[in-house]
Backbone of each chain as ProteinMPNN parsed JSONL, in Angstrom:
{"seq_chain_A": "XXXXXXXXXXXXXXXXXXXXXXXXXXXXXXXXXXXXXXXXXXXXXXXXXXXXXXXXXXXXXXXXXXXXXXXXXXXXXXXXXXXXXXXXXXXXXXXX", "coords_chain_A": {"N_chain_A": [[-61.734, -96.182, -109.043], [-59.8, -98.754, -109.251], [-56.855, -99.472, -109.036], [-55.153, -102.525, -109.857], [-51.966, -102.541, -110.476], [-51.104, -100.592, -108.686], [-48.784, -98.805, -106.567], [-48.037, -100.258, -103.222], [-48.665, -98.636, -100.689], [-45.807, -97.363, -98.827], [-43.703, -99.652, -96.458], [-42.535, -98.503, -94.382], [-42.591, -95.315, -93.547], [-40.277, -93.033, -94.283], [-38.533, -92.087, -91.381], [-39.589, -89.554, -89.729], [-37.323, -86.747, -89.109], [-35.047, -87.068, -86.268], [-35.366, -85.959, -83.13], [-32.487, -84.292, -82.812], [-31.134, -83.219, -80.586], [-31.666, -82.993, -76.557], [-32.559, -81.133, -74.351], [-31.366, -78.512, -72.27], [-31.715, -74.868, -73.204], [-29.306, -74.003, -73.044], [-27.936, -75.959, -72.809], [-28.408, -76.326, -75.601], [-27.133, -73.789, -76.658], [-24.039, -74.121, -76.038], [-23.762, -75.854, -77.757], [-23.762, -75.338, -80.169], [-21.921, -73.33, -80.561], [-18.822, -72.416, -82.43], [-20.554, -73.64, -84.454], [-21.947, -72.692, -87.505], [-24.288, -70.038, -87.76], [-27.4, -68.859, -87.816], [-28.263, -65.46, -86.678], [-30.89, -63.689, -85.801], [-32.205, -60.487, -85.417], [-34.04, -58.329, -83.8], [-34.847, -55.74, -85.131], [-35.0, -56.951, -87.524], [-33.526, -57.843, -89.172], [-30.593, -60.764, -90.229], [-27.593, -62.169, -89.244], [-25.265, -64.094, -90.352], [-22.99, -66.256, -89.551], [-20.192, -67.698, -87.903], [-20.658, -69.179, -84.935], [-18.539, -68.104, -82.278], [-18.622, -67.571, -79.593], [-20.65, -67.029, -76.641], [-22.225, -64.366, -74.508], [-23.888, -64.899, -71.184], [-25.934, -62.001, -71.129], [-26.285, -62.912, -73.786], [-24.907, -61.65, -75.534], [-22.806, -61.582, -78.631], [-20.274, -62.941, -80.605], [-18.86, -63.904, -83.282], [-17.742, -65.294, -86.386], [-16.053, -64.657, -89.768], [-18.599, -63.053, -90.681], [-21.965, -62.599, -92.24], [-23.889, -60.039, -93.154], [-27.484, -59.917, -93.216], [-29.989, -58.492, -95.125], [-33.363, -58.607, -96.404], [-32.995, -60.824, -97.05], [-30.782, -60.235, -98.765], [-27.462, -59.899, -99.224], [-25.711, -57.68, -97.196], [-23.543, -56.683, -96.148], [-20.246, -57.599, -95.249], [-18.485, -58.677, -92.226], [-15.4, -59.542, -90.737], [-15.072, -60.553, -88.101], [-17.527, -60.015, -85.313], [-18.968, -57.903, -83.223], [-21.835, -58.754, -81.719], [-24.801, -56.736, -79.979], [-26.105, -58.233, -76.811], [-28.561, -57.308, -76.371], [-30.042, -57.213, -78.646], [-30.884, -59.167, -79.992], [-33.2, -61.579, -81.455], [-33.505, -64.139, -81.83], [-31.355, -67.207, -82.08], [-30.001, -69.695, -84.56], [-29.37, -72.684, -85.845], [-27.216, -73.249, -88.194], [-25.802, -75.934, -89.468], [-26.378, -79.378, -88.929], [-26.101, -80.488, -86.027]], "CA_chain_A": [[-60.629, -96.486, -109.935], [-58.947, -99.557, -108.449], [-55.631, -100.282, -109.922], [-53.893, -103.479, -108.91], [-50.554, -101.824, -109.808], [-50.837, -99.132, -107.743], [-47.965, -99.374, -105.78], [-48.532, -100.097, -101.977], [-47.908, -97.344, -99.738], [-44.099, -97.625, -98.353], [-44.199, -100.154, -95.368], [-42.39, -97.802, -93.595], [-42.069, -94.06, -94.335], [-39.12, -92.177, -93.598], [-39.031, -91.597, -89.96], [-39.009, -88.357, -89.388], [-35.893, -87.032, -88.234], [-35.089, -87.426, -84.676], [-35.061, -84.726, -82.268], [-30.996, -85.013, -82.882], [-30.805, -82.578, -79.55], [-32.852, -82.792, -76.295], [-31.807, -80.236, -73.344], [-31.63, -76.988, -71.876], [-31.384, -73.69, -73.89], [-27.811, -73.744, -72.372], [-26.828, -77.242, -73.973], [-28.448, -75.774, -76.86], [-26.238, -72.843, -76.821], [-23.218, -74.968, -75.901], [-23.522, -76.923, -79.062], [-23.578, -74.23, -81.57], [-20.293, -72.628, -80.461], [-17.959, -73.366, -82.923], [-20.637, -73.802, -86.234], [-22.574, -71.785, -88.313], [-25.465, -70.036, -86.986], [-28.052, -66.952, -87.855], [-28.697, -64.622, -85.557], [-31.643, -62.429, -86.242], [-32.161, -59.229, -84.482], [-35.289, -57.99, -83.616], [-35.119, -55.234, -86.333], [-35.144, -58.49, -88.79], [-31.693, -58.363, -89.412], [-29.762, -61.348, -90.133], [-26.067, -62.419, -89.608], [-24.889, -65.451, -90.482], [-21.659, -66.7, -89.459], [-19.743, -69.043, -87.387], [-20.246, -68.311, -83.217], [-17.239, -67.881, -82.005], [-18.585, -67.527, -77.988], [-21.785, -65.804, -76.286], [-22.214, -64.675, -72.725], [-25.203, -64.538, -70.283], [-26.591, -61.628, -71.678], [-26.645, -62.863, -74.719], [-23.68, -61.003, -76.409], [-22.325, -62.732, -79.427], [-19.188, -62.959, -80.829], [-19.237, -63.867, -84.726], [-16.886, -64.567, -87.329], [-16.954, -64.83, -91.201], [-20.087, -62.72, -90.978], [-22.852, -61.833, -93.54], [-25.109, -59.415, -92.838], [-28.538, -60.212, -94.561], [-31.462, -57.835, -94.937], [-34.507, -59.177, -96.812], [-32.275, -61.487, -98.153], [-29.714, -59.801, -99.955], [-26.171, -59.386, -98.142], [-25.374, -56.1, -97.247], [-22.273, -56.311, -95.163], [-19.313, -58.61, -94.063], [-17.234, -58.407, -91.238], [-14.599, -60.881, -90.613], [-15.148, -60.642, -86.825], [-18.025, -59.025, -84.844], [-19.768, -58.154, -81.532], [-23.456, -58.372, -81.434], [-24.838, -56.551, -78.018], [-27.132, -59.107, -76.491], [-30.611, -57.211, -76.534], [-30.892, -56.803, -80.152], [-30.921, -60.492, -80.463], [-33.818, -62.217, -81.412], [-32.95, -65.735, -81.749], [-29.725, -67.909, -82.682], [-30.485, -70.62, -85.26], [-28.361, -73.397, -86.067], [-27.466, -73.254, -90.016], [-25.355, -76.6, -90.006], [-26.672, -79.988, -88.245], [-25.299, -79.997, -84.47]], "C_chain_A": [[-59.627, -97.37, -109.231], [-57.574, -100.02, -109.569], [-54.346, -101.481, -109.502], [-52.313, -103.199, -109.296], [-50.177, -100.915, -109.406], [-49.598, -99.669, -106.406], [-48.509, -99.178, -104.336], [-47.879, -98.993, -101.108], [-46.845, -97.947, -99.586], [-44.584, -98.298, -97.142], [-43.646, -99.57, -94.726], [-42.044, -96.6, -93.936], [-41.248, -93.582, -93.149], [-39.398, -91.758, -92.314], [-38.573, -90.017, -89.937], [-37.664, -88.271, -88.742], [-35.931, -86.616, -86.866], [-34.87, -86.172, -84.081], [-33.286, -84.806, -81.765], [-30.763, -84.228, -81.097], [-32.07, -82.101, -78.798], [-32.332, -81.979, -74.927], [-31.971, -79.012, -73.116], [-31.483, -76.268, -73.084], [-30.005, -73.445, -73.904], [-27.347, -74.85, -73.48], [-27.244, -76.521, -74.979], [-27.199, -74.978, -77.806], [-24.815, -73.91, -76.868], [-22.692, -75.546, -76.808], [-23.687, -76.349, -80.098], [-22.364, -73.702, -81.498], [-19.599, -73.123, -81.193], [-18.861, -73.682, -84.704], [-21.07, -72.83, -86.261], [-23.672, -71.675, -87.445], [-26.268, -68.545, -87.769], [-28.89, -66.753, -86.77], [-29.864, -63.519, -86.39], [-31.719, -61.624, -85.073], [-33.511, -58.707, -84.435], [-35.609, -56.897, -84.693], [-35.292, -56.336, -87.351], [-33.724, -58.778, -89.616], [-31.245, -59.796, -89.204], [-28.476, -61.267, -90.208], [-26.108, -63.095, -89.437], [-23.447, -65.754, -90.781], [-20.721, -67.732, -88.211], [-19.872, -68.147, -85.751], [-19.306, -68.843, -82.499], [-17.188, -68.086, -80.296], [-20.355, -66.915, -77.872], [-21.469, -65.413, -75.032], [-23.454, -64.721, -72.413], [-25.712, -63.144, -70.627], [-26.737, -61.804, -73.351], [-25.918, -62.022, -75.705], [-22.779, -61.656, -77.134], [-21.227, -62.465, -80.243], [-19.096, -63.785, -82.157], [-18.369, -63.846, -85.659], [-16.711, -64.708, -88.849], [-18.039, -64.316, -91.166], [-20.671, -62.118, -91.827], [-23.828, -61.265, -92.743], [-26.546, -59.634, -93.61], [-30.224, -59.499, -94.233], [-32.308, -58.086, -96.227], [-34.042, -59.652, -97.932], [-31.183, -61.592, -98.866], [-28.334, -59.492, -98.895], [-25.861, -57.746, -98.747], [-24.154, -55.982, -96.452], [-21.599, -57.483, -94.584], [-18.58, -58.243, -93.423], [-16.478, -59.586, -90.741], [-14.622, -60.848, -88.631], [-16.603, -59.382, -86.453], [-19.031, -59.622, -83.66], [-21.216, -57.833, -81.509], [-24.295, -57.597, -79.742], [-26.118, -57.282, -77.679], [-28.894, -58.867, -76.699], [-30.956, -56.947, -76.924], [-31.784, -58.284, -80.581], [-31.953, -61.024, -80.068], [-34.372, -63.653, -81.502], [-31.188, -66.122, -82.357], [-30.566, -69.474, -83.102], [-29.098, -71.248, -85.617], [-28.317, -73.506, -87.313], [-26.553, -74.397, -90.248], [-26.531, -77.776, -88.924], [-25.111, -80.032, -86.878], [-24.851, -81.59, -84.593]], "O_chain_A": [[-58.675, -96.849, -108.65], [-57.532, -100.722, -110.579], [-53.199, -101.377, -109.068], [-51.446, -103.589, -108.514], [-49.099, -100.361, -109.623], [-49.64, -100.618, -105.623], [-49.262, -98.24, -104.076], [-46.692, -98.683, -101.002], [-46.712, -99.055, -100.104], [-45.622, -97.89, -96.621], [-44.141, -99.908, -93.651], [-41.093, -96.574, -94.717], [-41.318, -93.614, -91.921], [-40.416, -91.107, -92.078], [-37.462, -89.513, -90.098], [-37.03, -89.124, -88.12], [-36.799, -85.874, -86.408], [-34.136, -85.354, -84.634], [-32.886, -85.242, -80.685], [-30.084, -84.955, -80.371], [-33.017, -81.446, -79.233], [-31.37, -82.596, -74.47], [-32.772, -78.375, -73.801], [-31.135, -76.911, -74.074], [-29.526, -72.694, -74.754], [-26.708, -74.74, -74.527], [-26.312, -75.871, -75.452], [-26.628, -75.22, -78.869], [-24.659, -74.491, -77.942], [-21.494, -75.815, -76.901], [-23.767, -77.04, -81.114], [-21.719, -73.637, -82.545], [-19.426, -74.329, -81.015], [-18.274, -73.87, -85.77], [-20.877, -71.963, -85.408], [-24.091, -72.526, -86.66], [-25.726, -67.502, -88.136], [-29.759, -67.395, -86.178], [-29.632, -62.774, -87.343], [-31.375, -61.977, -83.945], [-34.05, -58.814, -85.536], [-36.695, -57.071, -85.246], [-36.235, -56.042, -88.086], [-33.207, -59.627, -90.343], [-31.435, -60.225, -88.065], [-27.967, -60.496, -91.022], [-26.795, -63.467, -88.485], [-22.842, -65.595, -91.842], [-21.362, -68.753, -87.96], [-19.44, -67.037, -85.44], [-19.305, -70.018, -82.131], [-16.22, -68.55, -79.694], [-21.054, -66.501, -78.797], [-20.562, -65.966, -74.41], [-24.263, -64.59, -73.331], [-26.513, -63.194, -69.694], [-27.236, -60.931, -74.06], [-26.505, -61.746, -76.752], [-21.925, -62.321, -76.548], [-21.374, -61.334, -80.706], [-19.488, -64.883, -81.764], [-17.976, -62.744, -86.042], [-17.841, -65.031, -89.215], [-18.876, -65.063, -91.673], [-20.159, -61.113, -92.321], [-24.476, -61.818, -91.854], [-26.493, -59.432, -94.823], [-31.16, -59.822, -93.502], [-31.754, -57.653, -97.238], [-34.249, -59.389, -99.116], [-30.684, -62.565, -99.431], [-28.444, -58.84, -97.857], [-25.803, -57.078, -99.779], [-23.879, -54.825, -96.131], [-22.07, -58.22, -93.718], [-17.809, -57.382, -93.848], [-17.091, -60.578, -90.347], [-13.656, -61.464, -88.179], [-16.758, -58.297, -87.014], [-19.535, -60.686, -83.299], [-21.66, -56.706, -81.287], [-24.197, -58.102, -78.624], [-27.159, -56.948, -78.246], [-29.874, -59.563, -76.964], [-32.015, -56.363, -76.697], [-32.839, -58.447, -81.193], [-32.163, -61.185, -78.866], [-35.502, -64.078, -81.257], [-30.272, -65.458, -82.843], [-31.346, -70.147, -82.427], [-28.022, -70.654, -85.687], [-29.371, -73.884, -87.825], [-26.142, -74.264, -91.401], [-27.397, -77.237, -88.235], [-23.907, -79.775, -86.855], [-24.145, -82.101, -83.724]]}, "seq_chain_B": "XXXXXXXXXXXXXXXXXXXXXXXXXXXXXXXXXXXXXXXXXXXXXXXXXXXXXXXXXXXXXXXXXXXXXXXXXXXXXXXXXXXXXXXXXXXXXXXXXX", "coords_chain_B": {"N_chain_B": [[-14.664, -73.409, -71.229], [-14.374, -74.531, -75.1], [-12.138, -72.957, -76.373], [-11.975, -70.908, -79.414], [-11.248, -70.734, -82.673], [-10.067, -68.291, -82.777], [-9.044, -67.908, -80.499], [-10.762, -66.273, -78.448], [-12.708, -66.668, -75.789], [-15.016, -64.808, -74.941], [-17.474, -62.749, -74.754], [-16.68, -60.415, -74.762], [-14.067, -60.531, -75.239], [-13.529, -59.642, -78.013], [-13.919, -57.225, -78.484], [-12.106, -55.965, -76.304], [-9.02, -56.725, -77.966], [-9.923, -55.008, -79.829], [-9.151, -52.754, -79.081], [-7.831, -49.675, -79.028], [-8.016, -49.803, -81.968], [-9.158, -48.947, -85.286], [-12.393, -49.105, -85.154], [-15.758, -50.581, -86.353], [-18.912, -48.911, -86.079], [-22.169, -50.373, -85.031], [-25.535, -48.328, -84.905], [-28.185, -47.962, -83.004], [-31.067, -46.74, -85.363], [-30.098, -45.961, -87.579], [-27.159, -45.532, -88.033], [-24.152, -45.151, -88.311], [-20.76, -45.816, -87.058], [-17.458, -44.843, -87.412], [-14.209, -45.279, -85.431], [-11.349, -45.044, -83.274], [-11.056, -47.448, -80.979], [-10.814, -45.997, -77.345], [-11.862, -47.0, -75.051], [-14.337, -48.89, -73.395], [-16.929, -50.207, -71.62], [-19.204, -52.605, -69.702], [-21.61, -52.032, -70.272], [-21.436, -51.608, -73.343], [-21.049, -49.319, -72.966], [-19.241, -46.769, -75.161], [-15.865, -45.111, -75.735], [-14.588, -43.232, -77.936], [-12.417, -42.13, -80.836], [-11.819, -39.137, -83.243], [-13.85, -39.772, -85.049], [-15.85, -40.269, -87.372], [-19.553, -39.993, -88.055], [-22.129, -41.789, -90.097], [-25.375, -41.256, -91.079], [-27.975, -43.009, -92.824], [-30.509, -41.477, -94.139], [-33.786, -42.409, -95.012], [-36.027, -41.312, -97.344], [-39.56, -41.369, -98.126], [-40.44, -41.121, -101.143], [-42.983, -38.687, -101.558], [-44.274, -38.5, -104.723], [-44.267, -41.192, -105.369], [-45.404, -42.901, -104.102], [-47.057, -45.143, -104.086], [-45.568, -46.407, -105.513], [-43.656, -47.841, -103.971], [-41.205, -46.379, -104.103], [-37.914, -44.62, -102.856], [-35.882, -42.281, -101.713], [-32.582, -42.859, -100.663], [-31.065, -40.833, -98.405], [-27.723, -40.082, -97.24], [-26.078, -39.066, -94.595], [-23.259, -37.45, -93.366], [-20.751, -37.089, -90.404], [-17.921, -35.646, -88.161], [-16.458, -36.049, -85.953], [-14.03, -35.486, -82.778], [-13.596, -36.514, -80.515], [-15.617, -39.002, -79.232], [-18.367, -40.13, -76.653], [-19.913, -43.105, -76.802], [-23.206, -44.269, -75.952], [-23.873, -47.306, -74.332], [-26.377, -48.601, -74.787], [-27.401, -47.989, -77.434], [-26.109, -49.509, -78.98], [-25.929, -51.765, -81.966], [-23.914, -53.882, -83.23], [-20.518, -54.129, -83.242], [-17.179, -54.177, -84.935], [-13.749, -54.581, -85.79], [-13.11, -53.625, -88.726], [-10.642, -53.654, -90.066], [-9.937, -56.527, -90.335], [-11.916, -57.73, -92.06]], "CA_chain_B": [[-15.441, -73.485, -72.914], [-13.491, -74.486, -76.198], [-11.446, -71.459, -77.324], [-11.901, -71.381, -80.978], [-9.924, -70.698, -83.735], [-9.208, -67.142, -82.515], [-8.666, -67.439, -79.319], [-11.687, -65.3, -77.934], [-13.479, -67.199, -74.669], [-16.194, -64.242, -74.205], [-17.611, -62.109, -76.83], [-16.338, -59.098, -74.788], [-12.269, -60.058, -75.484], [-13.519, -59.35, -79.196], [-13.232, -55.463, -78.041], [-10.509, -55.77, -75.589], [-8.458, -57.256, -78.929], [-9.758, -53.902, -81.224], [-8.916, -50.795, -77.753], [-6.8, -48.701, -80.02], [-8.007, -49.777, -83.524], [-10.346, -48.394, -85.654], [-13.891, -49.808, -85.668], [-17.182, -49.888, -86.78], [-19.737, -49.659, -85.009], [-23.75, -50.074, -85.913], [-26.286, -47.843, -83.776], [-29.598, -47.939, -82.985], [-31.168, -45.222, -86.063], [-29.725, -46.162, -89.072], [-26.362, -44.731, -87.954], [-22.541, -46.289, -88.018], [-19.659, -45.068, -87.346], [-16.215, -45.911, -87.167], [-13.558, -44.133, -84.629], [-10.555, -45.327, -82.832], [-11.783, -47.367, -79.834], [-10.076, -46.007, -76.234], [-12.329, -47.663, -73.821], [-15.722, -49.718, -73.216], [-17.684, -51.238, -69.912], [-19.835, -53.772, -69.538], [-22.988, -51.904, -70.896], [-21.258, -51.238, -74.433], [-20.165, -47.922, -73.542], [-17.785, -46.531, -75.39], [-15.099, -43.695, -76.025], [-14.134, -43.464, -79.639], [-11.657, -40.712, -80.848], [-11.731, -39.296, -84.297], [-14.647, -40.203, -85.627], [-17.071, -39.971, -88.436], [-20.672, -40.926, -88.036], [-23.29, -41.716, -90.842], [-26.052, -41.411, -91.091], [-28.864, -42.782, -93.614], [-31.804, -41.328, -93.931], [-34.622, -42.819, -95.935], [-37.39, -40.593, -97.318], [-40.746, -41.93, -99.428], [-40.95, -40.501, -102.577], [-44.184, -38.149, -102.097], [-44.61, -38.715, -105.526], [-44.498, -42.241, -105.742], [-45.436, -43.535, -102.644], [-47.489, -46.475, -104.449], [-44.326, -47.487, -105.867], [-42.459, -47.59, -102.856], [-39.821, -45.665, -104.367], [-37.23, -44.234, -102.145], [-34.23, -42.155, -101.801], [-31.949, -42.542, -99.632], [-29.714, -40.053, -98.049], [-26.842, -40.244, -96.32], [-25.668, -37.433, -94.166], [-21.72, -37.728, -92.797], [-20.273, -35.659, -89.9], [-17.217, -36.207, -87.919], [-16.274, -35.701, -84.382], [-12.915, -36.022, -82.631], [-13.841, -37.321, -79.44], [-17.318, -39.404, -78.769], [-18.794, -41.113, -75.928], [-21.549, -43.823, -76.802], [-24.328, -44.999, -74.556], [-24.168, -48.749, -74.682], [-27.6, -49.346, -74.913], [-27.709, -47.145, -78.567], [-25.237, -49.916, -79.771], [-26.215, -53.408, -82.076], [-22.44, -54.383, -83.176], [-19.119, -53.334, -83.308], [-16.571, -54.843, -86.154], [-13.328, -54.275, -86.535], [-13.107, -53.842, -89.951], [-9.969, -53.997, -90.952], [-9.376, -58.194, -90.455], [-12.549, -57.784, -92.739]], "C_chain_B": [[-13.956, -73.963, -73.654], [-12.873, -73.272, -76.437], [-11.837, -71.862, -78.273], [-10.773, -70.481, -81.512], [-8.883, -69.118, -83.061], [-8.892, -66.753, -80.886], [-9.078, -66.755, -77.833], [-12.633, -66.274, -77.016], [-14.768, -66.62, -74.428], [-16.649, -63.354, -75.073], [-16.943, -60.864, -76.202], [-14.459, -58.922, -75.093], [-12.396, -59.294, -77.025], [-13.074, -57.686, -79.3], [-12.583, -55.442, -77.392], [-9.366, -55.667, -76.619], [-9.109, -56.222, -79.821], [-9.306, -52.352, -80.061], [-7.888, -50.679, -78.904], [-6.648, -48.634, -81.532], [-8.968, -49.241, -83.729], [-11.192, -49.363, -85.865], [-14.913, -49.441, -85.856], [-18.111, -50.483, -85.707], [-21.406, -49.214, -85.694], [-24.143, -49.338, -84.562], [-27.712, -48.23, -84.113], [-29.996, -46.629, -84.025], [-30.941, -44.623, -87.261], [-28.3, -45.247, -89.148], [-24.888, -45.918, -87.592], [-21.709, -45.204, -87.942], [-18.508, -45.764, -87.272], [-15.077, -44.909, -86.788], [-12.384, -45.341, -84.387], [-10.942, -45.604, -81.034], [-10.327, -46.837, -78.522], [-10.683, -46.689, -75.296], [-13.848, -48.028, -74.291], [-15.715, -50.065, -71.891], [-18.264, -51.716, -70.686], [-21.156, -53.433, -70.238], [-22.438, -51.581, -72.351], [-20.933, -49.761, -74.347], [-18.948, -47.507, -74.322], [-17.091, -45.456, -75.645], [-14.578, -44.1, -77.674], [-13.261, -41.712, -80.19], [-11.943, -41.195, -82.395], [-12.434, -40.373, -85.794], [-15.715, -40.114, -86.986], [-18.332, -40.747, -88.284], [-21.552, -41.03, -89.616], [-24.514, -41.936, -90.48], [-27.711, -41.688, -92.162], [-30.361, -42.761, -93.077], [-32.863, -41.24, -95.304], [-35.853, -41.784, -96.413], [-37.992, -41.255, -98.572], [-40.473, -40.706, -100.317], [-42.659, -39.955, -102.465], [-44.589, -38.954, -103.278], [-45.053, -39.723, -106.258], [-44.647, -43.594, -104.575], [-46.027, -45.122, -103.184], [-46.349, -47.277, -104.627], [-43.246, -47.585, -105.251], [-40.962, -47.179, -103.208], [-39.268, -44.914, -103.009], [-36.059, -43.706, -102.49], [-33.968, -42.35, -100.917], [-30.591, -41.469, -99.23], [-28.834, -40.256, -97.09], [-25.992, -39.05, -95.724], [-24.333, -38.281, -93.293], [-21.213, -36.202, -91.898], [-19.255, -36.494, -89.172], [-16.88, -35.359, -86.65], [-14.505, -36.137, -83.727], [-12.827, -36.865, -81.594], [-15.241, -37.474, -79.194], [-17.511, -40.101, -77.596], [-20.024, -41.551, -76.372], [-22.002, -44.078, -75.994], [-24.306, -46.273, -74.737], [-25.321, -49.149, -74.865], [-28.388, -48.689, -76.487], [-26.605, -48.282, -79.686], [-25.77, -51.171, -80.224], [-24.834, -53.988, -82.328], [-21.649, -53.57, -83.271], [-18.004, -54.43, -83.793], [-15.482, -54.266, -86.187], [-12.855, -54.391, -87.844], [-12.057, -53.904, -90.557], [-9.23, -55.615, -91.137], [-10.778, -58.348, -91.116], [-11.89, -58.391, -94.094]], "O_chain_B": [[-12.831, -73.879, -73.161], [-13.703, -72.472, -76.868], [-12.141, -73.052, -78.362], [-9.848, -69.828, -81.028], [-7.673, -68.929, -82.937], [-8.614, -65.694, -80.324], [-8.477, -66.634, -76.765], [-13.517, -66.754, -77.725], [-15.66, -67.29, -73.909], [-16.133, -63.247, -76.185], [-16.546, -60.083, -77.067], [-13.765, -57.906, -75.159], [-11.548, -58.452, -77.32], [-12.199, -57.139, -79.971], [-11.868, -54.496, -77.723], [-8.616, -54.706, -76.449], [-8.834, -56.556, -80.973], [-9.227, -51.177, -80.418], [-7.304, -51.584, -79.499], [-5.857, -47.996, -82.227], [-9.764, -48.926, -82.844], [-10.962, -50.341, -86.576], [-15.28, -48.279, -85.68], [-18.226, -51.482, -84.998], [-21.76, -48.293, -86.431], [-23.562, -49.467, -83.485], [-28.21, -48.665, -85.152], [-29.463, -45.549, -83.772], [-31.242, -43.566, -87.817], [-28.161, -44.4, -90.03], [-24.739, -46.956, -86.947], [-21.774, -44.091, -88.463], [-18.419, -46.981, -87.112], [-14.859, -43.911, -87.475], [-12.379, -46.37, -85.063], [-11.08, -44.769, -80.14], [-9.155, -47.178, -78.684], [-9.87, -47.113, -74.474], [-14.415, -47.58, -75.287], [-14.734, -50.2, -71.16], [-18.214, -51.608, -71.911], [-21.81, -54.337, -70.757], [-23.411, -51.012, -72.845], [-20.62, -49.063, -75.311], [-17.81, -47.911, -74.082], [-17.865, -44.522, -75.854], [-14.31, -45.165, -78.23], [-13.569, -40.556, -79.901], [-12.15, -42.305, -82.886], [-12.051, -41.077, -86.729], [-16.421, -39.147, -86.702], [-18.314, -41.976, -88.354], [-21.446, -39.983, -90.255], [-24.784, -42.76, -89.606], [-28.507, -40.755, -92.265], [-31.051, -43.389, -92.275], [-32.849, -40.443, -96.242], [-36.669, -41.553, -95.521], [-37.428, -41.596, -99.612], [-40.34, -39.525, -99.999], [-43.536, -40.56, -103.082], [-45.19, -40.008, -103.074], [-45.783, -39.69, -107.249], [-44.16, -44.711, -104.396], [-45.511, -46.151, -102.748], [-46.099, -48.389, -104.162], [-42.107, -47.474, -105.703], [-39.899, -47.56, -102.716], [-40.081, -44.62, -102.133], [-35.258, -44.225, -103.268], [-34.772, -42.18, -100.001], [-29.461, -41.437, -99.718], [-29.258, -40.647, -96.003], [-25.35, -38.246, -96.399], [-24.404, -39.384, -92.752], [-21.202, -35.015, -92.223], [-19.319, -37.721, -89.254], [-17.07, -34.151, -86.507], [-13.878, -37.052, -84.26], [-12.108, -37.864, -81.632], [-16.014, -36.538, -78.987], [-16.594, -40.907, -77.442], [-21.034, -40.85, -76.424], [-21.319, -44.208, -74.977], [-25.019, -46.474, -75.72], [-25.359, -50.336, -75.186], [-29.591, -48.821, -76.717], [-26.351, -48.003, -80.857], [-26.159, -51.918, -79.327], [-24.538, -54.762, -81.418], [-21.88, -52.366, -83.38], [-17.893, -55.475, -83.152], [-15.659, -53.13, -86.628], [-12.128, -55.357, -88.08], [-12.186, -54.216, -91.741], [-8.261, -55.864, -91.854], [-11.159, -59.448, -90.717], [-12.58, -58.538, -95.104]]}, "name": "protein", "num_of_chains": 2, "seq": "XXXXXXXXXXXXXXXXXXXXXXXXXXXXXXXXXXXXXXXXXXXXXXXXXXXXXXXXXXXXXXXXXXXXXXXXXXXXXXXXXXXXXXXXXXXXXXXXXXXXXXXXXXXXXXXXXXXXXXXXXXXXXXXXXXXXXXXXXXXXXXXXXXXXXXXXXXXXXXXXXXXXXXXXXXXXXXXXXXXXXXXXXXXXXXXXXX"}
């Protein structure tokens, strides 16, 4: 089925987007302080709210926070202390 | 580092900035409570006066186990003076700038 107005592929497709950030785990960290972020917890807990600080173990400091279990918010706290070795990642929820 | 908006450099000033208020705190267990903090260290210990803990506890529905029905119960007791173990703790909120 040849159709001469088939449009031609795109001569260039969208470049993927760029690895906007390339660096330690540290810069990583570094450059979230200050936006939005979710933290899950190894139970599967999310909170999602602005990080405020962490330290070296990994103890996070949180404010505007939603709590979010399989989805659904279950709890805000306008400030709160996560203890480092629940935490199963920190995700960035705005662009850095 | 940046301070931010509130002022807090380390996540542990966040509890220095609630010693003598009431907060909540999550546990490991499906258990919260919320006391009047007097003290913490470095592992999340803490002293808490005048407390109440909860506790929910989930049970299947025998009856309808297919349909993952559930109650849940919640059992409440209250203590005047607690010490936590820091390593039984995931956050601690005070809740009333909630």
């Amino acid at each position: 089925m040849e159709d001469d107005n088939s449009p031609p592929p795109p001569p260039e497709q969208q470049p993927p987007p760029p690895p906007s950030h390339t660096g330690s785990p540290t810069d990583f960290l570094k450059g979230v302080v200050g936006k939005r972020v979710i933290v899950r917890l190894t139970s599967g807990v999310d909170y999602r709210g602005i990080l405020s600080c962490l330290d070296g173990y990994m103890n996070i400091a949180l404010e505007q926070t939603e709590e979010h279990v399989n989805g659904a918010v279950t709890n805000r706290y306008g400030d709160a202390f996560i203890r480092g070795n629940n935490v199963l990642y920190i995700s960035a929820d705005e662009p850095l | 580092m940046d301070p931010s908006s509130s002022g807090i450099q380390e996540p542990f000033d966040l509890i220095r900035l609630s010693l003598s208020e009431r907060v909540f705190v999550k546990l490991r267990g499906d258990r919260q409570l919320t006391g009047i903090l007097h003290a913490y260290d470095g592992h999340m210990n803490l002293i808490l006066s005048d407390v109440e803990e909860t506790i929910m506890i989930v049970d299947v529905d025998d009856e309808n186990v297919t349909a993952g029905s559930k109650t849940v119960n919640v059992a409440k007791r209250k203590m005047d003076m607690l010490f936590v173990r820091g390593d039984g703790v995931i956050l601690v909120s005070p809740p009333s700038r909630t």
